[in-house]
C-alpha positions in Angstrom: -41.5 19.7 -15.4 -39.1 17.6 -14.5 -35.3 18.1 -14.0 -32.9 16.1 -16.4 -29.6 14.9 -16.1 -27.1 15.6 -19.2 -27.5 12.0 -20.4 -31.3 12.6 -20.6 -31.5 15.3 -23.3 -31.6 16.0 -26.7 -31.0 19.4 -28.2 -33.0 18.9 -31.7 -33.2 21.5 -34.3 -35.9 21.7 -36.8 -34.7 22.4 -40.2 -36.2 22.8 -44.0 -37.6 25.3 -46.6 -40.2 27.5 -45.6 -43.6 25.9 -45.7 -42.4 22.1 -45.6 -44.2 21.7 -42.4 -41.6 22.1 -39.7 -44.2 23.8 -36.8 -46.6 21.0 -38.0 -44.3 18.6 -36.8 -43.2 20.1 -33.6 -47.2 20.5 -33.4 -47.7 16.6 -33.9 -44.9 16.0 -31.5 -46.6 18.2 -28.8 -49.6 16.2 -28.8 -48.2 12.9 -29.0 -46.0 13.8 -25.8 -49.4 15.1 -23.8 -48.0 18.9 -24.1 -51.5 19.5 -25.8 -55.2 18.1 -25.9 -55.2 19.5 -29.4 -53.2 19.6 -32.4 -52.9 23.7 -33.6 -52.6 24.8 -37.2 -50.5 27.3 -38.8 -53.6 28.4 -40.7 -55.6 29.0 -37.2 -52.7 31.0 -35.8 -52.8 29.0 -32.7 -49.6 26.5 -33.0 -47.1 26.7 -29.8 -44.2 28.0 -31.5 -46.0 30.9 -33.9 -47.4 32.7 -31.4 -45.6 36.2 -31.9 -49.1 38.6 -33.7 -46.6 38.7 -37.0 -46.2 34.7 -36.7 -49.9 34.5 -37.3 -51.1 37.4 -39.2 -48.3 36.1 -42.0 -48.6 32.3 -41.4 -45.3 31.4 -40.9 -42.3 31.3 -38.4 -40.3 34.3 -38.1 -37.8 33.4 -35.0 -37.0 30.3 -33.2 -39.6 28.7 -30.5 -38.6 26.2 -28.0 -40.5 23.8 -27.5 -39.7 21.1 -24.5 -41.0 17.5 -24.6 -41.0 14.7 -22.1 -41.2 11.3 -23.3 -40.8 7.8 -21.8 -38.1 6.2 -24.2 -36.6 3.0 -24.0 -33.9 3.1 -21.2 -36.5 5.6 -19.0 -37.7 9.3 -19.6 -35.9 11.7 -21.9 -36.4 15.6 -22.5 -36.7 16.6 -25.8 -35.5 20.3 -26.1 -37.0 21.2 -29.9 -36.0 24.2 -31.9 -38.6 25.3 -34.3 -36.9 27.2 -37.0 -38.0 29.8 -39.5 -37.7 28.2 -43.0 -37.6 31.7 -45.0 -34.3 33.0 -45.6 -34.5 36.7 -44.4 -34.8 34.8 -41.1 -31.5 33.4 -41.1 -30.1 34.4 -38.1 -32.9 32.8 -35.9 -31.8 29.5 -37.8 -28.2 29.7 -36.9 -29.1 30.8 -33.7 -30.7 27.3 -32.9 -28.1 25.6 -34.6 -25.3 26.8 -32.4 -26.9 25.2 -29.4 -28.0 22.3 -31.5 -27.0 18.3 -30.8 -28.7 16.8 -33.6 -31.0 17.7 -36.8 -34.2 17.1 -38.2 -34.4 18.0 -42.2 -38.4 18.4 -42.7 -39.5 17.4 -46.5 -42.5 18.2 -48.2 -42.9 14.7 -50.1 -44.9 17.0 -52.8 -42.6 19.6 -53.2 -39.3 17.2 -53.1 -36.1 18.9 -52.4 -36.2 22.8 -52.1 -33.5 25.7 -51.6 -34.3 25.3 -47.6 -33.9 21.7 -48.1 -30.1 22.2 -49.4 -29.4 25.2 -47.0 -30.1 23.1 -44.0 -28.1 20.3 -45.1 -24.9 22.4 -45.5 -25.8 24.3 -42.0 -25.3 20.5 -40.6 -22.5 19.6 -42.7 -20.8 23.1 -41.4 -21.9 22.4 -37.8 -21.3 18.8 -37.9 -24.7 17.8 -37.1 -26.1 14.0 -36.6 -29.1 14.7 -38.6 -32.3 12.3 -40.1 -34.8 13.6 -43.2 -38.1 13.3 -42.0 -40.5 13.4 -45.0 -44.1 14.9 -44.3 -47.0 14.7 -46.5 -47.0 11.4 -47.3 -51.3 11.8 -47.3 -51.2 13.0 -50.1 -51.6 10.9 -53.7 -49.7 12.8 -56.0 -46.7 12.2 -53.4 -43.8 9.8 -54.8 -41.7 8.6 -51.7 -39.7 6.3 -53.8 -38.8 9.3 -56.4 -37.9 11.4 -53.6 -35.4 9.0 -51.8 -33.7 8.7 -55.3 -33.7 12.2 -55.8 -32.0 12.6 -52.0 -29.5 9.9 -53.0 -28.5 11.5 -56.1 -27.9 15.4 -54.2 -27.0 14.3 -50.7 -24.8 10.9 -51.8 -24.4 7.5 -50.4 -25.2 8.7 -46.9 -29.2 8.6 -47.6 -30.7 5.9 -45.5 -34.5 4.5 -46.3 -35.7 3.2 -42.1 -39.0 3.0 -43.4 -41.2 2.3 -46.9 -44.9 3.1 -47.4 -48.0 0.9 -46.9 -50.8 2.8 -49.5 -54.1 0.9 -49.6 -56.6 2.4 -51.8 -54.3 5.0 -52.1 -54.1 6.0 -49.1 -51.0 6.1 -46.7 -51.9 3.9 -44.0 -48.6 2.6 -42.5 -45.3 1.9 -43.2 -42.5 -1.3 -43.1 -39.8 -0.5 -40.8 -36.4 -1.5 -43.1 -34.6 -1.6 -39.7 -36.8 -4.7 -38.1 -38.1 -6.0 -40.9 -41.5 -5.8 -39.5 -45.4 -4.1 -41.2 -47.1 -1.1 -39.4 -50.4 -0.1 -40.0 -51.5 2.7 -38.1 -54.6 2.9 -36.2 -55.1 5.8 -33.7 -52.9 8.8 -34.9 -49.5 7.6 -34.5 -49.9 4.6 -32.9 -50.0 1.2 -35.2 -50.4 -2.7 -34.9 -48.2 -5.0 -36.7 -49.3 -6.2 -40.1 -47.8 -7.7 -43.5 -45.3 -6.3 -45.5 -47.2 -6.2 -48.7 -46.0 -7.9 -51.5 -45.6 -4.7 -53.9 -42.7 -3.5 -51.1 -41.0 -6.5 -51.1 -38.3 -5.3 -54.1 -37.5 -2.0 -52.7 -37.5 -3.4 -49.1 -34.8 -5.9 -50.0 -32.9 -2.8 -51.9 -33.0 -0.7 -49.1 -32.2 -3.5 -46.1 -29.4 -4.4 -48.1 -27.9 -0.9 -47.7 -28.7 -1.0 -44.2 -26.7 -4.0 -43.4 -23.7 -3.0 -45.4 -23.5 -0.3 -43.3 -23.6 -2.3 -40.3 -20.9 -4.6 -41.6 -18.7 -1.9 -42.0 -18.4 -1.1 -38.3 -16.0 -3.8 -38.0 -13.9 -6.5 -39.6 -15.7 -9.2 -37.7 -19.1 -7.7 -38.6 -17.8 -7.2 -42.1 -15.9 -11.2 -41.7 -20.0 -12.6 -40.4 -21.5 -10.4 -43.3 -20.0 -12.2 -45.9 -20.2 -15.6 -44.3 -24.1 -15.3 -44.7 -25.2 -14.3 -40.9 -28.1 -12.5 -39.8 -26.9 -9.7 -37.1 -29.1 -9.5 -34.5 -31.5 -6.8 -33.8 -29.3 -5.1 -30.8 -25.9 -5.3 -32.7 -27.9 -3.3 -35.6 -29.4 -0.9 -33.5 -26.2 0.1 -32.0 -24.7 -0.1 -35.4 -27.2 2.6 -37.0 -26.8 5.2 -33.7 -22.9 5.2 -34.1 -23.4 6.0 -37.7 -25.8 8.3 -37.2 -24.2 10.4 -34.9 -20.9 10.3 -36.5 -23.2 11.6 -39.5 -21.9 8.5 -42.1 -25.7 7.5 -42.3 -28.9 10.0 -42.7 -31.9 8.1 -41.9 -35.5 8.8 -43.7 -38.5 8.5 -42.3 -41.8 9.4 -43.2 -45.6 10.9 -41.8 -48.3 13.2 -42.4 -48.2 16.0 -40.0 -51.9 17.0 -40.8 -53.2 13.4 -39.9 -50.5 12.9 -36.8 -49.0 9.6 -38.5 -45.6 8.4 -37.8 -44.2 10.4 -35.0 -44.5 8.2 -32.1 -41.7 6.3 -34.2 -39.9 9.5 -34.9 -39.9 10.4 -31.2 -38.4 6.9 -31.1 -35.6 7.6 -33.1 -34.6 11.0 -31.4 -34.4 8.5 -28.6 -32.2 5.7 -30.2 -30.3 7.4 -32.6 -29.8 10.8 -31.5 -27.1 11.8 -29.0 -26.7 13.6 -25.9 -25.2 16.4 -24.9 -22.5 14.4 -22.9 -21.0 13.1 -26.5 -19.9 16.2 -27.4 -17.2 18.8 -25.7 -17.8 22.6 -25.1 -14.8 24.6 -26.8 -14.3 28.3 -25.8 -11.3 30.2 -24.3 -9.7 30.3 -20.8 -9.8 34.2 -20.3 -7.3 33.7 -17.1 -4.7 32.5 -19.6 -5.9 33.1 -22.9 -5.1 29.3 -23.8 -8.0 27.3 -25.3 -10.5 25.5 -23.4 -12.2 22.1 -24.0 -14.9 20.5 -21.3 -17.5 17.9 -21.3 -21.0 18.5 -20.8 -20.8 17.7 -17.0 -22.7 19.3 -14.2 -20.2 17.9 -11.5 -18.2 20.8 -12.0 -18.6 25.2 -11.9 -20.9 26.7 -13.7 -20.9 28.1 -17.4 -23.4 28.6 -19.8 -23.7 30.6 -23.5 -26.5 33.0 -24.1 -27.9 32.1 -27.5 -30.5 34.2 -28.4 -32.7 37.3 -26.8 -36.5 37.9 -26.6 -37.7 41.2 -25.5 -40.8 41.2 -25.8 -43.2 44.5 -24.7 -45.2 41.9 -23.2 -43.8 39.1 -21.5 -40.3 40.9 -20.8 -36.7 40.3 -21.2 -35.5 36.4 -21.5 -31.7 35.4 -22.5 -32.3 31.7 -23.5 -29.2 29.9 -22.7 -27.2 26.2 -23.1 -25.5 25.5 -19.8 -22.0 24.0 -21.0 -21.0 22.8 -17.4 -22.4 22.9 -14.0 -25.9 23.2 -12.9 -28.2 26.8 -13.4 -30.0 27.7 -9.5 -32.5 30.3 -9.1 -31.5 33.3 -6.6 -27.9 32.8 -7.4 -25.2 35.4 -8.4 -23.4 34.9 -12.5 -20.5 36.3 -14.0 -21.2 37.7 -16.9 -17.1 37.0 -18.6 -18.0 39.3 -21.7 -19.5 42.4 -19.9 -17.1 41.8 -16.6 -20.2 42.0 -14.2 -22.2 40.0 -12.1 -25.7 39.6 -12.3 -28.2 38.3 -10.3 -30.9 35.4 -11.3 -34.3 35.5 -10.3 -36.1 32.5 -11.5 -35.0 29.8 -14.0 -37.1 29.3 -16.4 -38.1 26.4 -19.8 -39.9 28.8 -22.1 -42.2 26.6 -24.5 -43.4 29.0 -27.0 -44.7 32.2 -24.6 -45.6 30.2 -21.4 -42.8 30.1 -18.8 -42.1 26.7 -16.7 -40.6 27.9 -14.1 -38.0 25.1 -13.1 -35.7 24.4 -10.0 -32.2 23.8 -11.8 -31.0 23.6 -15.3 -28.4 20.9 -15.4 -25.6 20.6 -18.4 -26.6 20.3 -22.1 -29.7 21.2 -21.0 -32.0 24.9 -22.8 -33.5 27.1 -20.5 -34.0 31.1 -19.9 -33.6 33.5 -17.2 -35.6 36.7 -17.2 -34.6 40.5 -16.5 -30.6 40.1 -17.0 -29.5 43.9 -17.0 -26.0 43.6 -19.4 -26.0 40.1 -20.6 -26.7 39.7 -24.5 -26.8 37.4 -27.3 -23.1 35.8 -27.2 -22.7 36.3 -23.8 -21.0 33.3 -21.6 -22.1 33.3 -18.8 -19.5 31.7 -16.0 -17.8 32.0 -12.1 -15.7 35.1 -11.2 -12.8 32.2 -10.6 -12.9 29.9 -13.4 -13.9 33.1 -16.8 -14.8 30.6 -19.8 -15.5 32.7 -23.2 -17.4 30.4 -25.5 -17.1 31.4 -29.1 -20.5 33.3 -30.3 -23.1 31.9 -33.0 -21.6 32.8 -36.3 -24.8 35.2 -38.0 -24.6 36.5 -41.3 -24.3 39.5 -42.2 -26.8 41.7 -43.4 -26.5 43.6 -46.8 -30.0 44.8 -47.7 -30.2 48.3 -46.6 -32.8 50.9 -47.2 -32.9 54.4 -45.6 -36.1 54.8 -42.7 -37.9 58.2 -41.0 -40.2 58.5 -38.3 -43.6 59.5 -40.3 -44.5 61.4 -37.2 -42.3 64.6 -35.5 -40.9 64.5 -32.2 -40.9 60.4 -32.0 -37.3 59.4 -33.3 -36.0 58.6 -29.7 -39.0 56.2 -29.5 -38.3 54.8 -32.6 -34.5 54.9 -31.8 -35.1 52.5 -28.7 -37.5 50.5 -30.2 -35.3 49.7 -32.8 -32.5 48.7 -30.1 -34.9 46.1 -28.7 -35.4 45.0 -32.0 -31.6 44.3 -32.1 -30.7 43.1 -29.0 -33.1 39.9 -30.3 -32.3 39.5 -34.1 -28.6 39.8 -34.5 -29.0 40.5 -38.3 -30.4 44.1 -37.8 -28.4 46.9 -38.0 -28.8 50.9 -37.9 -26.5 52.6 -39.4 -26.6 56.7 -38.9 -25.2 58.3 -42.6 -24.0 61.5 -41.4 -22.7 62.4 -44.6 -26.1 61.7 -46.5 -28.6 62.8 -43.5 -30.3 59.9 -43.3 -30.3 56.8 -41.0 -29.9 53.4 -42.4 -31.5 50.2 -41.6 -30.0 46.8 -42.9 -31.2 43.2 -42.6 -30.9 40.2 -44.3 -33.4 40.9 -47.1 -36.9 43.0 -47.7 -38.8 40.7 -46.1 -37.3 41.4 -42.7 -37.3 44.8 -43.4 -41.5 44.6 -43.9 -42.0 42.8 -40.4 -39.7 45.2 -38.5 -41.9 48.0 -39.7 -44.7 46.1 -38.6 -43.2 45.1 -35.8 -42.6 48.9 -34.8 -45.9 49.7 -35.6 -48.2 46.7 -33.4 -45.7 46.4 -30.5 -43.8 50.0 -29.8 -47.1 52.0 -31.5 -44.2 53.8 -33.5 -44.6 54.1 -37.5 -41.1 54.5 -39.9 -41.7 54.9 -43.7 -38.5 53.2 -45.7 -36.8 55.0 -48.5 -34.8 54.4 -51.4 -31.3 55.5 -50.1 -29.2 58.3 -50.8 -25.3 57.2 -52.2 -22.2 59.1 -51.0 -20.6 60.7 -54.3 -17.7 62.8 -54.5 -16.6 65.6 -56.5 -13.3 65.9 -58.0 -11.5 68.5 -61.0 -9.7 67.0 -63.9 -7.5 70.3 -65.4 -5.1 72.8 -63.7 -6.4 76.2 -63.7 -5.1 79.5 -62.1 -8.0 82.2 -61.0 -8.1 85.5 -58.6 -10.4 85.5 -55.7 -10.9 88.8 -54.6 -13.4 90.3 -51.9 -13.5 93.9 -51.3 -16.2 96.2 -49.2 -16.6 99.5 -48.3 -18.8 100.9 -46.0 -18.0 103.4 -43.5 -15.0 103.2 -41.4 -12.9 99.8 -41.5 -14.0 98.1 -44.6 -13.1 94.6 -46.1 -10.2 93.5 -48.7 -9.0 89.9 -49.7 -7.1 89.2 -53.1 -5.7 86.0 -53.9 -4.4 84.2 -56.9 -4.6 80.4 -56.7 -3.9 77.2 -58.5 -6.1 74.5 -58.6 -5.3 70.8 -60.0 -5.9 67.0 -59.1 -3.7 66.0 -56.2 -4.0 62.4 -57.5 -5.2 61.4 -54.0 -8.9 60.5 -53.7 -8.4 59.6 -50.1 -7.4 62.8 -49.1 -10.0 65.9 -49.7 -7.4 68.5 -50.3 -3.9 69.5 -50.3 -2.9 73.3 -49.4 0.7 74.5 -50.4 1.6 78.4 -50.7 4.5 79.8 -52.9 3.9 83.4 -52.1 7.1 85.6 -52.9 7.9 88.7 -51.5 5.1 89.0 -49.1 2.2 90.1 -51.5 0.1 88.6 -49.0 1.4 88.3 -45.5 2.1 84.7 -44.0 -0.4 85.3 -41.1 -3.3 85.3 -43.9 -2.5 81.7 -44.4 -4.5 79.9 -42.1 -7.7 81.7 -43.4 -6.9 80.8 -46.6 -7.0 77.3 -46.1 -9.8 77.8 -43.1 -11.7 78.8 -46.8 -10.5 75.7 -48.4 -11.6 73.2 -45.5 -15.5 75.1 -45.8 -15.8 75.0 -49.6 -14.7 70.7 -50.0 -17.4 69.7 -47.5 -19.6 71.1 -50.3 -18.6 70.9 -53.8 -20.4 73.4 -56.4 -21.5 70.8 -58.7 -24.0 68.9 -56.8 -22.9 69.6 -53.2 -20.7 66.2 -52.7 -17.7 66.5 -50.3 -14.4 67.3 -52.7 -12.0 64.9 -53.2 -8.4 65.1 -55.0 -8.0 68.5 -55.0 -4.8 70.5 -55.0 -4.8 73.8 -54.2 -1.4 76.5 -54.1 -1.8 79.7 -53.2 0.8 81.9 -55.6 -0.2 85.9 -55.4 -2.3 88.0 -54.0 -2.5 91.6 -52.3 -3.3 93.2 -49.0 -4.5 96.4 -47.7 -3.0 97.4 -44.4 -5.8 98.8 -43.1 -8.8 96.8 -44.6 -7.6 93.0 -44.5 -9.0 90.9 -42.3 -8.6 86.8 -41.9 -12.4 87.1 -42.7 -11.8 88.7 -45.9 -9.0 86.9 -47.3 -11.1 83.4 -46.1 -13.5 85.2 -48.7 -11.9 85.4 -51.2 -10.5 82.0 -51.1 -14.3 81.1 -51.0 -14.4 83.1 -54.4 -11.5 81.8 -56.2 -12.6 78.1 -55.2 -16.1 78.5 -56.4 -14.7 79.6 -60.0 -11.9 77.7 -60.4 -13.5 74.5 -59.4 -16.0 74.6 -62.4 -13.8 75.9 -65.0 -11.5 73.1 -64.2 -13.6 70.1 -65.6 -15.6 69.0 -62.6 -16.8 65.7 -62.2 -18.5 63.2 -59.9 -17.1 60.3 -58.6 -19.2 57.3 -57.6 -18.6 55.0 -54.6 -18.0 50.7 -56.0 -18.0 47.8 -54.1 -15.9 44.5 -54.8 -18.9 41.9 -54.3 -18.5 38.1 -54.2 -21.8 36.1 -55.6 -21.9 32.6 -54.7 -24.0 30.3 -56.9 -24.4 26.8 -58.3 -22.5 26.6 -61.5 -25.8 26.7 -63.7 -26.8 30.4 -62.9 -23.5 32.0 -63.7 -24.3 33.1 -66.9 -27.7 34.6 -65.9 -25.6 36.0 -62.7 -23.0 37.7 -65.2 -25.2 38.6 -67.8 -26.8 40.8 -64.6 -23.9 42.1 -63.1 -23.1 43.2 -66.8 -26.6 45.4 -67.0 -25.9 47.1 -63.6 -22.9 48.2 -64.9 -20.8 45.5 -63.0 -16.8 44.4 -64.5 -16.3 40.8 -63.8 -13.0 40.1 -62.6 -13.0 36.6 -62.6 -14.5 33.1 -60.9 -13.4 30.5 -58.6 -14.8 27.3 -57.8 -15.7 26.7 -53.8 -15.6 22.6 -54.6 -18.9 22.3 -53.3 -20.7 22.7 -57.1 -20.8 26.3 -56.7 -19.2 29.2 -58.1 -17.7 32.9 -56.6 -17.9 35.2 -59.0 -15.9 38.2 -58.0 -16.8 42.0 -59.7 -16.8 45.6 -59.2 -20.2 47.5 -59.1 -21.4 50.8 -58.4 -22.7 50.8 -55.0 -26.2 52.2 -55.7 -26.3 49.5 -58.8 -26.8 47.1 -55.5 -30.1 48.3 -54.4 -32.4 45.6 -54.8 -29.8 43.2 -55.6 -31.2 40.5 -52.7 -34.8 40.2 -54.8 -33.3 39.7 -57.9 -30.6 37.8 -57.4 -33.0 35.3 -55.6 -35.5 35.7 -58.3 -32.7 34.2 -60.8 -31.2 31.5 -58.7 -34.3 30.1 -56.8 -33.3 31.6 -53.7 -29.8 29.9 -53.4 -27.3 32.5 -54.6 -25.8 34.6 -52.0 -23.8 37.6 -52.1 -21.6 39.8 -49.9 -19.5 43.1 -50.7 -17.6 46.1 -49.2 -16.6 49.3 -50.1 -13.4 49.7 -52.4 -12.8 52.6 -53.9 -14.6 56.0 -55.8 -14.2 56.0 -59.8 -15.8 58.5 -62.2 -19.3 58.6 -62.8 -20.8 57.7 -66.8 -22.2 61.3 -68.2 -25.8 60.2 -68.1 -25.4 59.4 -64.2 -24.0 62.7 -63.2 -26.4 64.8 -65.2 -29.0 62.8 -63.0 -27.5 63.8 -59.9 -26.4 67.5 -60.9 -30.2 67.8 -62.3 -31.2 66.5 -58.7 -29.1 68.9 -56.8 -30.2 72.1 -59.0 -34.1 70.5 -58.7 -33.9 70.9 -54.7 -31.9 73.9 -55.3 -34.9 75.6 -56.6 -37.0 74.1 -53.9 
């Protein structure tokens, strides 16, 4: 392949719910631009970008494939760097990964299905990014499909910014071409995507004028002598529109929508035509990051004139084809056998060969220049986030902004002896999908796993299982009570033993109460008069203390809250030991602790649910039955509303499903720890019931 200057590329990210035909259109694309003799299918599990075993045992994308296209466009050849996206939610990060390297948008519709969750989600990823983006609508083929409905529909969510560049042609009804709003002119197709001018029907002639209409207000708006000529009656020509439409498209004031059917190839020759016109270049945009030399901010063009810095966006370790850190190169140009600076890590690295990955081949290139996506194999430190710069000039560029995950379930090796294999499987797992996490429970025993939702948590287990030959088995997971006392009560521990020679005697009289302190396990104070037990017995008294909270006696929770005051006691001067008066601390705890009202604190969270304003009653109403308090709600000004409550922590287990399940997939939620409050009767009796269960065991 070719090497392309900065002004040559375009950085375009696939976007759109799961299923609306995204890797059909980078498929279609592929074909058109002589990448492939053959147009793959998802269903044959043999499309470029799903190539991963999971990608085609599940039949659908589950990380981001890139995918680069050369085409001849209109001012000379352009590269086309496409990121297929995964549509699903639970691969998030993969889609935000592509986004932060991302120039420009393209928002696939199902014409069928109309607008989806996936469909909204990517449109506020581009409003957040800033993206220049155009909806391109597939499955026009088939007859139940309503373009005309689904432009209105796109107009009434997305606003005034919804732009028809093309209207059907449907003979016999069948899609066979389409009128191009922007030059007024009929297409019908013939071969694929290519087409031969015909008529504009009559039927299209009222919604043609409707929508050209639009167009040229737009255009008049650019200026006052546009707007001046507008209302004077003349025509613009067909240059001063064209350059009209790009600087409102990239400026994102108009969202073009186009149309095709990805099964039958139509209408992406004229698509690759408007990535062309109306999408920009790297060079229109600045690189932002931080000068680490003096920690001032640092702003750059895309320019290869200058040193070298690139950011790594996303990791593939693959068992099979190796280590790649795919990477945007910011300034400068990327040269095989060179030496990098890694700025984050502090250490230079050495780059073998420079590579385009398209799907799992390797192109092996001989420079990457600015604005341009490539990959460079084997890097020893470097991760996702990394900037990559010179020793003299340390850039940091800021790192993609991943969610965070909050599905969690607890995971064991089903077979003995393999949790290091698991262990560093799992890390490679990671080190590519930012939206994993382990998370070792010492208090509980058991090792976490969190992701973004149960769906990821099924294909890492497969994953595990068809790449690293390693099997986990997931869990329910194990919550972190506490124990606490409610009363003040007074008991003698005593522990005496005889048996030949020295034996063993302990006597202490202790107070035990709430401290009022939840943070703080215990709190030892002694008020011991006139030596009944000797000040160097102390320390073993509370040595007994600090072994009986890591353990409560009601269902073997760490204590909490406790107050403890040692008041009386007696020695023997022969017989006492530090042993035996740590005994019968042990003694007095046990027995004081359960006549004084034990109970069980639970752990809550303070969790934040996002939603649009027509799910927060069936939200509430929810939180309500897991035993949630809603504090209160806030509007976002976006049409959506943060509900803010308190909930048990293990009421959140299989929040994620359900809360999807009520809100179509749009609500979203986050939460942290806050605080431990007492346990309802019927939930301790469970866990004390538990405890005594394994007890018997």
């Amino acid at each position: 392949m070719n090497v392309y200057g900065t002004s040559q590329i375009r950085n375009v990210v696939l976007l759109g719910h799961g299923g609306a035909g995204k890797t059909t259109v980078a498929e279609a694309m592929a074909l058109l631009t002589g990448v492939t003799k053959r147009m793959g299918k998802v269903t044959d599990g043999n499309t470029i970008s799903d190539y991963d075993k999971e990608e085609i045992k599940r039949q659908f994308s589950i990380s981001t494939s890139l995918i680069p296209l050369e085409y001849e466009g209109e001012n000379g050849p352009i590269k086309i760097n496409l990121l297929d996206t995964p549509g699903f939610f639970d691969f998030v990060g993969e889609v935000e990964e592509a986004v932060s390297v991302a120039d420009a948008a393209i928002i696939v519709v199902n014409c069928k299905a109309g607008i989806e969750v996936g469909t909204e989600k990517a449109w506020e990823l581009c409003e957040k990014y800033d993206l220049p983006r155009l909806i391109f609508v597939t499955n026009m083929d088939d007859d139940h499909a309503s373009y005309r409905e689904l432009v209105l529909k796109l107009e009434t969510r997305f606003g005034r910014k919804i732009a028809p560049f093309q209207l059907p042609i449907r003979e016999n009804e069948k899609f066979v071409g389409f009128v191009n709003v922007v030059k007024m002119a009929g297409r019908r197709f013939t071969n694929l995507s290519d087409y031969e001018e015909c008529e504009i029907p009559e039927y299209v002639q009222k919604n043609l004028g409707i929508a050209r209409e639009a167009l040229m207000e737009a255009v008049a708006e650019t200026s006052e002598e546009y707007m001046e000529r507008y209302f004077s009656g003349d025509e613009f020509t067909q240059e001063e529109i064209s350059q009209a439409l790009r600087t409102f498209v990239i400026d994102g004031t108009i969202v073009p929508v186009m149309m095709g059917s990805g099964i039958n190839c139509q209408g992406f020759r004229v698509l690759l035509q408007a990535i062309d016109k109306y999408f920009p270049s790297p060079d229109k945009y600045e690189c932002v990051g931080v000068d680490v030399s003096t920690g001032e901010r640092f702003t750059a063009k895309y320019n290869d004139d200058v040193s070298l810095s690139a950011r790594v966006f996303k990791t593939i370790a693959d068992p099979f084809i190796g280590k790649y850190s795919l990477m945007k190169i910011c300034t400068g140009t990327l040269k095989p056998d060179s030496v990098i600076y890694n700025v984050n890590k502090d250490a230079e690295e050495k780059v073998g060969k420079v590579y385009l990955l398209r799907g799992k081949d390797q192109i092996e290139v001989p420079e990457l220049k600015a604005g341009d996506i490539g990959a460079v194999a084997k890097l020893t430190v470097t991760q996702t986030g990394d900037t990559i710069a010179v020793r003299t000039a340390p850039i940091v560029y800021h790192k993609p902004q991943i969610s965070t995950p909050y599905t969690y379930m607890a995971y064991k090796a089903v077979n003995k002896g393999e949790d290091d294999k698991v262990s560093s499987a799992l890390a490679k797992l990671m080190e590519e999908d930012l939206t994993l996490k382990v998370v070792n429970d010492a208090e509980n025993r058991q090792a976490l796993l969190y992701a973004i939702g149960d769906q990821q948590l099924d294909v890492v287990v497969s994953k595990l299982q068809t790449r690293y030959k390693v099997d986990i088995a997931l869990s329910k997971p194990k919550f972190a009570f506490r124990e606490t006392l409610r009363k003040k009560v007074k008991v003698q521990g005593k522990h005496k033993k005889q048996s030949g020679g020295h034996g063993q005697y302990g006597d202490v009289i202790m107070e035990f109460e709430p401290s009022g302190d939840l943070d703080t396990p215990y709190i030892f104070e002694e008020k011991v008069f006139g030596g009944s037990v000797p000040k160097n017995y102390f320390p073993a008294v509370e040595k007994g203390l600090q072994e009986c909270v890591q353990k409560g006696p009601l269902a073997g929770y760490p204590v909490v809250g406790l107050k403890a005051t040692l008041l009386d006691g007696s020695y023997h001067p022969v017989d006492s030991s530090e042993m035996a008066f740590k005994m019968a601390t042990i003694l007095a705890f046990k027995k004081g602790f359960m006549d004084a009202g034990p109970v069980l604190l639970e752990p809550i969270a303070s969790l934040k649910v996002t939603v649009p304003d027509k799910f927060t009653g069936d939200v509430m109403g929810d939180l309500n039955r897991r035993r949630g308090r809603v504090l209160g709600m806030n509007s976002d000004h976006h049409g959506k509303q943060i509900i803010e409550a308190d909930i048990p922590m293990s009421e959140l287990f299989g929040y994620n499903t359900d809360l999807r399940s009520m809100t179509g997939g749009i609500g979203v939620y986050e939460y942290e720890f806050a605080r431990y409050e007492q346990a309802p009767g019927d939930v301790q009796k469970k866990e004390v019931e538990a405890r005594a269960a394994k007890d018997d065991e």
